[in-house]
N, CA, C and O atoms as a GROMACS GRO file, in nm:
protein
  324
    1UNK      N    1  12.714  12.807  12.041
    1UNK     CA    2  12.830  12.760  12.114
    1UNK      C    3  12.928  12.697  12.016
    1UNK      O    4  12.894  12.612  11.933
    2UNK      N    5  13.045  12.741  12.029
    2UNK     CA    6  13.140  12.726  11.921
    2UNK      C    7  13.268  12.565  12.006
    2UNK      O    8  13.328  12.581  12.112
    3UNK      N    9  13.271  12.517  11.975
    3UNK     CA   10  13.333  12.356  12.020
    3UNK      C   11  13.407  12.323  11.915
    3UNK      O   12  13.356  12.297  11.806
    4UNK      N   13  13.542  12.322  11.940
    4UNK     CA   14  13.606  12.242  11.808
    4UNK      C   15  13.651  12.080  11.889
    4UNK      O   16  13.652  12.033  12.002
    5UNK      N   17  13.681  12.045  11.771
    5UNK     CA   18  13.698  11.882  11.799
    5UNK      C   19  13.765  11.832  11.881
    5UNK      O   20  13.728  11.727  11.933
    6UNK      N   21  13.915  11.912  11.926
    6UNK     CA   22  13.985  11.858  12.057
    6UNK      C   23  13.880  11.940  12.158
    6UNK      O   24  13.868  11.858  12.248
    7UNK      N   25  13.816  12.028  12.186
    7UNK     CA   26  13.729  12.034  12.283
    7UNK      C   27  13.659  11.915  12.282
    7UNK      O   28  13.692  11.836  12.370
    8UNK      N   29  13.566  11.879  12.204
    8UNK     CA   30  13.471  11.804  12.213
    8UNK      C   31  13.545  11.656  12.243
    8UNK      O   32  13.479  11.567  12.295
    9UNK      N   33  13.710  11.632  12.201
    9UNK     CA   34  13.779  11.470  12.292
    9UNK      C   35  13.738  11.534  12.409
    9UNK      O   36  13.630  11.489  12.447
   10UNK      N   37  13.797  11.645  12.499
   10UNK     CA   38  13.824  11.636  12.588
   10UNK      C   39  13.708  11.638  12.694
   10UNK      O   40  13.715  11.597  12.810
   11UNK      N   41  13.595  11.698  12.624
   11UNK     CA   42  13.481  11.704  12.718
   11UNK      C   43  13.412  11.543  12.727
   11UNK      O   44  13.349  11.484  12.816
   12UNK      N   45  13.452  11.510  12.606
   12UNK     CA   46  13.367  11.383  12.637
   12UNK      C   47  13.438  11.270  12.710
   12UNK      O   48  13.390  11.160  12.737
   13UNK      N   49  13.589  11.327  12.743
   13UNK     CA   50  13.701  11.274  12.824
   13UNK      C   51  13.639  11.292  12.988
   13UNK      O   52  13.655  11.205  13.073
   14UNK      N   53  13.593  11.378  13.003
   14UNK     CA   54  13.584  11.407  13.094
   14UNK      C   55  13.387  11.386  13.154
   14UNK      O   56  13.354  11.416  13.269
   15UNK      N   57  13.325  11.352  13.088
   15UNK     CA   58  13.179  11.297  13.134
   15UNK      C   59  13.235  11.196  13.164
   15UNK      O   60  13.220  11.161  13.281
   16UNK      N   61  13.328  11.100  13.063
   16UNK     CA   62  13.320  10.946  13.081
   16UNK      C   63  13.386  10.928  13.205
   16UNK      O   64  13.337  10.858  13.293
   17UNK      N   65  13.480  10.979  13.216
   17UNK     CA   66  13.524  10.938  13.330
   17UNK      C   67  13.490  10.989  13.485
   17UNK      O   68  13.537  10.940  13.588
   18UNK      N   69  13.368  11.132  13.473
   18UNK     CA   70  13.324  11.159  13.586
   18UNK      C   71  13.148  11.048  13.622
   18UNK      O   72  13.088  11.048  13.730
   19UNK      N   73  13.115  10.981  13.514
   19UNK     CA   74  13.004  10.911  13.502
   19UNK      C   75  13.097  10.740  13.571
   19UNK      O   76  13.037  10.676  13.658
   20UNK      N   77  13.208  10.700  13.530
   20UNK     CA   78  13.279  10.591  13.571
   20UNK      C   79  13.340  10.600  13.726
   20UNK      O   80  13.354  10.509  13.807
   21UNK      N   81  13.377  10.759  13.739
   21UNK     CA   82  13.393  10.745  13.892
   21UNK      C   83  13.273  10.796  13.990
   21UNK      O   84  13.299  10.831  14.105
   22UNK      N   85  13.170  10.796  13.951
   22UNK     CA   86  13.068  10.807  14.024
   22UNK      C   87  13.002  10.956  14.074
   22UNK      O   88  12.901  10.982  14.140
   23UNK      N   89  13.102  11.039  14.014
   23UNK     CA   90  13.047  11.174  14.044
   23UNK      C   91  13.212  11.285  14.086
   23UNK      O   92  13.224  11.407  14.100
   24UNK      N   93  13.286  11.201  14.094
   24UNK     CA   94  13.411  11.287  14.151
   24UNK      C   95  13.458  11.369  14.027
   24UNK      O   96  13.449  11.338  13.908
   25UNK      N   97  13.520  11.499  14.091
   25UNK     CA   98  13.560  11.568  13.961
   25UNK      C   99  13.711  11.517  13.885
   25UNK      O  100  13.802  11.445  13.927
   26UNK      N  101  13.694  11.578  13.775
   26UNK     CA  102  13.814  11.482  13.683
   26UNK      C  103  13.908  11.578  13.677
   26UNK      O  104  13.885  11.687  13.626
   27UNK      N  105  14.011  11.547  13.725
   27UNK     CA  106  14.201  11.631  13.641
   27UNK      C  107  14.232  11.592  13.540
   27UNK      O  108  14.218  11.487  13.478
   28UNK      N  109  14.307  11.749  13.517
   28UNK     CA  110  14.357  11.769  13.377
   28UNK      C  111  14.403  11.641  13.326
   28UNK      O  112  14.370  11.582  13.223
   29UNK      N  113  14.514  11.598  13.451
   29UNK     CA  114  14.614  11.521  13.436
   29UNK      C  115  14.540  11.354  13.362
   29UNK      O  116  14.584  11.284  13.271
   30UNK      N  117  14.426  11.339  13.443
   30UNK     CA  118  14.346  11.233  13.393
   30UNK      C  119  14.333  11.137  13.291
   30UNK      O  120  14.347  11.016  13.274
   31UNK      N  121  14.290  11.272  13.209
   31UNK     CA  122  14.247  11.337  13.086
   31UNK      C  123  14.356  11.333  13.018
   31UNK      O  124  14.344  11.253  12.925
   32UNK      N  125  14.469  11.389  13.022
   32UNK     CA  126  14.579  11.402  12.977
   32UNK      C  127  14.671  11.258  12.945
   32UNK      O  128  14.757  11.247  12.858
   33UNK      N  129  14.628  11.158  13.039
   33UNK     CA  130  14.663  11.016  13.032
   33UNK      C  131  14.596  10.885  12.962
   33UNK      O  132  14.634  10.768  12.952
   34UNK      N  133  14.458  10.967  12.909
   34UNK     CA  134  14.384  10.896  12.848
   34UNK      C  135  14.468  10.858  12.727
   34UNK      O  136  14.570  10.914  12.688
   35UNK      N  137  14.373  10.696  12.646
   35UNK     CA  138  14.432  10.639  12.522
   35UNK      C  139  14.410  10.742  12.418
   35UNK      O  140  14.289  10.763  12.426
   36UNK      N  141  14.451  10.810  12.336
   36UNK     CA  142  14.400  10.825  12.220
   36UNK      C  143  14.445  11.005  12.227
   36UNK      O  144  14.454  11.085  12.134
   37UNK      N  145  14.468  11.025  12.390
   37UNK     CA  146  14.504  11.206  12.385
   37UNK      C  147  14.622  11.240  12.399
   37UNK      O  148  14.692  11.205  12.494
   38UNK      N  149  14.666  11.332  12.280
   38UNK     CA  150  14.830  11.374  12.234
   38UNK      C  151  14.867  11.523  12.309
   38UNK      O  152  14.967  11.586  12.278
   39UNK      N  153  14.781  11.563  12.400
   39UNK     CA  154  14.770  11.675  12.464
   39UNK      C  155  14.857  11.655  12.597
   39UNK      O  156  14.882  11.551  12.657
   40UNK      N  157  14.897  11.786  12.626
   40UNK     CA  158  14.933  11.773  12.744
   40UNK      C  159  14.860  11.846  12.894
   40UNK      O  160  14.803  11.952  12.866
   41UNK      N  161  14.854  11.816  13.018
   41UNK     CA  162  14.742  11.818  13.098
   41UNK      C  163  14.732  11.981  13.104
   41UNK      O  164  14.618  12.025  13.121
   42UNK      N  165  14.823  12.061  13.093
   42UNK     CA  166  14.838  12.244  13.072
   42UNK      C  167  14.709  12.271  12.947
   42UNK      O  168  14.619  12.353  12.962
   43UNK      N  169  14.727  12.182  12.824
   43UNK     CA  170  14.652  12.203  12.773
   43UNK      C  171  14.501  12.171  12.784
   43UNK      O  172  14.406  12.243  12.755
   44UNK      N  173  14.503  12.055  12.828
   44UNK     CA  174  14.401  12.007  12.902
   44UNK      C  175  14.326  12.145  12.988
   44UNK      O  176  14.234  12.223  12.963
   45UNK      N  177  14.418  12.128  13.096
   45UNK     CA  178  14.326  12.294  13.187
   45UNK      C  179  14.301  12.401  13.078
   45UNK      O  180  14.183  12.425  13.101
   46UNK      N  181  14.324  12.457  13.005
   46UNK     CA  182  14.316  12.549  12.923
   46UNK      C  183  14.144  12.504  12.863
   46UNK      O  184  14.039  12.551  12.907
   47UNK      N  185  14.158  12.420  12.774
   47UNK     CA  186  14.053  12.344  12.722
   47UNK      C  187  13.951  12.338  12.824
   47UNK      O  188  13.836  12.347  12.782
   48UNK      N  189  13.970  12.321  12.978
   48UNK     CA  190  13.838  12.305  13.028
   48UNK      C  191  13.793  12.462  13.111
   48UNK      O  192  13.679  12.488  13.151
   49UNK      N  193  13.876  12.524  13.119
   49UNK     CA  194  13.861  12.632  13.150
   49UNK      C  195  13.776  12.714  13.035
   49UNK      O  196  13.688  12.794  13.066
   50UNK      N  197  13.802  12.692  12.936
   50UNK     CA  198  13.690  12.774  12.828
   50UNK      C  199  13.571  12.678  12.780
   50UNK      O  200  13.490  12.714  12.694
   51UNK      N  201  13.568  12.543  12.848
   51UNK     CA  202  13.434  12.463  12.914
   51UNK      C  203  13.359  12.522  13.004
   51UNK      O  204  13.237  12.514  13.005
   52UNK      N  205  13.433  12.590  13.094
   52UNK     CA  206  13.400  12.678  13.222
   52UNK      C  207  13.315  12.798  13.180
   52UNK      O  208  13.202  12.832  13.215
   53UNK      N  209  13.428  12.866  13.069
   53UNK     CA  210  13.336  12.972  13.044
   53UNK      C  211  13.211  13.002  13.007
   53UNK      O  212  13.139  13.093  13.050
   54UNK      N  213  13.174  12.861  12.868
   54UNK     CA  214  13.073  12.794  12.794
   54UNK      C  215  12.974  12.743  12.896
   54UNK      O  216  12.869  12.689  12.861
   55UNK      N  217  12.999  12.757  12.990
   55UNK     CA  218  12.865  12.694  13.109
   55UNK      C  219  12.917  12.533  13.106
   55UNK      O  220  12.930  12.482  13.218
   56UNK      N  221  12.942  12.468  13.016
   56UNK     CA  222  12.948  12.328  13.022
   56UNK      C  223  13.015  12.241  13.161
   56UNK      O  224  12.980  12.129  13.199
   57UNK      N  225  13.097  12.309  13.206
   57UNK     CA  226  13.135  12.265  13.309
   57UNK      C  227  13.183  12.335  13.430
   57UNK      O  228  13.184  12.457  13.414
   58UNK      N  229  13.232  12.287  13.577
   58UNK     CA  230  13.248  12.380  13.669
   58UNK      C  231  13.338  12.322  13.764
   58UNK      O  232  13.334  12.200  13.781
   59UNK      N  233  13.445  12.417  13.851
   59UNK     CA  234  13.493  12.359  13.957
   59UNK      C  235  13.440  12.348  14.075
   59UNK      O  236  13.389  12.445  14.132
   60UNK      N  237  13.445  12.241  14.122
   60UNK     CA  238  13.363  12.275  14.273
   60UNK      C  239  13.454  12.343  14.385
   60UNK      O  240  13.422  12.399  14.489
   61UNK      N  241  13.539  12.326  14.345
   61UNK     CA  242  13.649  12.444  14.420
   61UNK      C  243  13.779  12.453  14.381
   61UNK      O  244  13.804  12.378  14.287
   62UNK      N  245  13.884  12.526  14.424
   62UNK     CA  246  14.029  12.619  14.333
   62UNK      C  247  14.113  12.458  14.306
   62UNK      O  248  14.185  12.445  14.207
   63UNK      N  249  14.097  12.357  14.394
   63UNK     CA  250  14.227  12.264  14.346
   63UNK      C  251  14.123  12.150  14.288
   63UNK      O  252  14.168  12.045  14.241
   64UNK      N  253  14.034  12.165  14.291
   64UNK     CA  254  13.971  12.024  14.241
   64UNK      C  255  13.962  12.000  14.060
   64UNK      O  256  13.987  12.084  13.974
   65UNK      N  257  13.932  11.903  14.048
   65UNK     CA  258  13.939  11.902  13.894
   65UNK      C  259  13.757  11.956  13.806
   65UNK      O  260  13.696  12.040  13.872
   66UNK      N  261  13.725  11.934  13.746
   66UNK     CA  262  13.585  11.990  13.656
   66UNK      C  263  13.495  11.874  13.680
   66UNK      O  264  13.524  11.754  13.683
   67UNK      N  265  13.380  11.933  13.698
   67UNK     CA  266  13.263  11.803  13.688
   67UNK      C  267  13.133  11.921  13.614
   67UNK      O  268  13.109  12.040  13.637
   68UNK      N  269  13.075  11.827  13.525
   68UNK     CA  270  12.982  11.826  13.415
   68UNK      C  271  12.853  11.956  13.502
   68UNK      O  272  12.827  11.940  13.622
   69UNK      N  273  12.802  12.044  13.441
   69UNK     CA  274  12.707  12.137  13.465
   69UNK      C  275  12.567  12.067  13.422
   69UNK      O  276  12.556  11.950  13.388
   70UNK      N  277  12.493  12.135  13.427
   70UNK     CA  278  12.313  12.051  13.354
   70UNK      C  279  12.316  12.066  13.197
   70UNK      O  280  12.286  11.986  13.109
   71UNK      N  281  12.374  12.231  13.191
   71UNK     CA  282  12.390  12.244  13.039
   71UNK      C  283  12.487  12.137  12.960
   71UNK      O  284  12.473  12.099  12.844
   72UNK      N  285  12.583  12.100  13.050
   72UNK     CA  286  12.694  12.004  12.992
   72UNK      C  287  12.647  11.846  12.970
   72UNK      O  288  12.687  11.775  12.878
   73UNK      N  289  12.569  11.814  13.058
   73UNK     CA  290  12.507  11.692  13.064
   73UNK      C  291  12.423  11.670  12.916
   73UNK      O  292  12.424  11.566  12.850
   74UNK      N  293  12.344  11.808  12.880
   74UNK     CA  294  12.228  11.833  12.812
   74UNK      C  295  12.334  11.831  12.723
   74UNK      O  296  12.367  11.719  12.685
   75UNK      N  297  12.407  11.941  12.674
   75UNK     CA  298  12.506  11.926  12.536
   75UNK      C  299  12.553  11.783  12.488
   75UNK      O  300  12.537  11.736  12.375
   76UNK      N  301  12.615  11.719  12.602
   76UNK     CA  302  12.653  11.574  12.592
   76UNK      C  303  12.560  11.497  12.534
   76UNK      O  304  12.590  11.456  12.422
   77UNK      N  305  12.430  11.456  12.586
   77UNK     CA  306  12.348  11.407  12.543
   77UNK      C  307  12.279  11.439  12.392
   77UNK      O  308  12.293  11.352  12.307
   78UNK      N  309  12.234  11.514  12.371
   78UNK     CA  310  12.195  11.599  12.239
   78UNK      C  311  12.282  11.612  12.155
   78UNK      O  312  12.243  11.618  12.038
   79UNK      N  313  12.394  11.620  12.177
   79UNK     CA  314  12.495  11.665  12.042
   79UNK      C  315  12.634  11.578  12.020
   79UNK      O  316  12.718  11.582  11.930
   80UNK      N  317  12.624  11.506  12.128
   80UNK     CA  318  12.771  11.437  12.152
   80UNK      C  319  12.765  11.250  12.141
   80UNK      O  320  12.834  11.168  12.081
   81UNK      N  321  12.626  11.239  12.246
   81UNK     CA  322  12.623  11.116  12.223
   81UNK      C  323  12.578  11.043  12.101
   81UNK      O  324  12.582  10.920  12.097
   0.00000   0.00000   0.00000
């Protein structure tokens, strides 16, 4: 599995803040508002959409934002944290 480094802000953008809101899925836009990210939320979707592809993550449906897969949890843990 190939992850470059703004993948890997943004995924780990996106555990933290689906682990802080308790399970709800996270937007681009979110993500996009975080400290430290120079991205914009277009890019953001892009970025999690080829999360999507990677198994790492999933929509639970067409307007909602991404929440973490088992493999994504497991990547997170093992390689991220």
């Amino acid at each position: 599995m190939k992850i470059t480094a703004r993948d890997q802000q943004i995924f780990t953008a996106v555990m933290s803040l689906y682990c802080d809101s308790e399970g709800s899925p996270v937007a681009s836009s979110k993500i996009a508002k975080q400290k430290g990210m120079v991205v914009c939320s277009a890019t953001v979707r892009n970025v999690m959409a080829r999360l999507e592809r990677e198994g790492l993550l999933y929509s639970p449906h067409t307007s909602a934002g991404r929440v973490p897969t088992e493999a994504g949890f497991r990547y997170w843990f093992e390689e991220l944290k």
